[in-house]
C-alpha positions as CSV (number, residue, x, y, z in Angstrom):
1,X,-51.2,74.8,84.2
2,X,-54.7,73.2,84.1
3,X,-54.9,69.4,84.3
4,X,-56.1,67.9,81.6
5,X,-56.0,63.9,82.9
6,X,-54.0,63.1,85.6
7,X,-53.3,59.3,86.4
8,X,-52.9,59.1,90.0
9,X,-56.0,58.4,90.8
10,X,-55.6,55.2,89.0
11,X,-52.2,54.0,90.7
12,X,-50.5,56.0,87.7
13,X,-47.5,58.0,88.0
14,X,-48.2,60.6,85.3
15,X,-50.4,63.6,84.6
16,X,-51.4,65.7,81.5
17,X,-52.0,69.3,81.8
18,X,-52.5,72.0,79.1
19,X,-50.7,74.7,77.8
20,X,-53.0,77.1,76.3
21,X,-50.4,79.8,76.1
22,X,-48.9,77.8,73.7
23,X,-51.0,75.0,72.4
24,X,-49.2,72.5,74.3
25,X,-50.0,69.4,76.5
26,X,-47.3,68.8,78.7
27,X,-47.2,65.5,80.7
28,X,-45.2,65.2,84.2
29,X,-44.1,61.9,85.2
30,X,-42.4,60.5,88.4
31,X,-38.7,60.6,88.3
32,X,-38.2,57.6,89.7
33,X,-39.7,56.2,86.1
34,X,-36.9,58.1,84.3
35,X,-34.3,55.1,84.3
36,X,-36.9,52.6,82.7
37,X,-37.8,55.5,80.2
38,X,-34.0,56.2,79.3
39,X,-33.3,52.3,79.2
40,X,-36.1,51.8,76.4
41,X,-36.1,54.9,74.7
42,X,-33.1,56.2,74.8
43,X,-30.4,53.6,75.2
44,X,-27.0,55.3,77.1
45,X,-28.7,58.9,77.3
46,X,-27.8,61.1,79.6
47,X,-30.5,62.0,82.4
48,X,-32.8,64.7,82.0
49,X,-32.5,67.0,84.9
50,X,-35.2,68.0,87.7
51,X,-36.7,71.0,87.8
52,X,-36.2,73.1,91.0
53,X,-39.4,74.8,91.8
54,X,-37.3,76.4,94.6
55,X,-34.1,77.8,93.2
56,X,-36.1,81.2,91.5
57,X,-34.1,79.8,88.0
């Protein structure tokens, strides 16, 4: 996937790349920021999983 804007060369731990398949922008973001994210946004959630480039899944 293209990058669209990617953060890190500002001391940003995200990226935006596009989807032209279909229409979509998909942003990737560190994991470590996924307890802060689940704490605001999603009080008690359940962790979203990793994906495992390796695995072939």
């Amino acid at each position: 996937m293209p990058v669209d804007f990617s953060g890190c060369p500002y001391g940003r731990p995200f990226a935006y790349h596009r989807m032209d398949s279909v229409g979509a922008r998909v942003e990737l973001v560190d994991a470590s920021r996924q307890p802060a994210f689940l704490d605001r946004w999603h009080p008690g959630g359940a962790p979203m999983p990793a994906l495992d480039e390796t695995s072939g899944a």
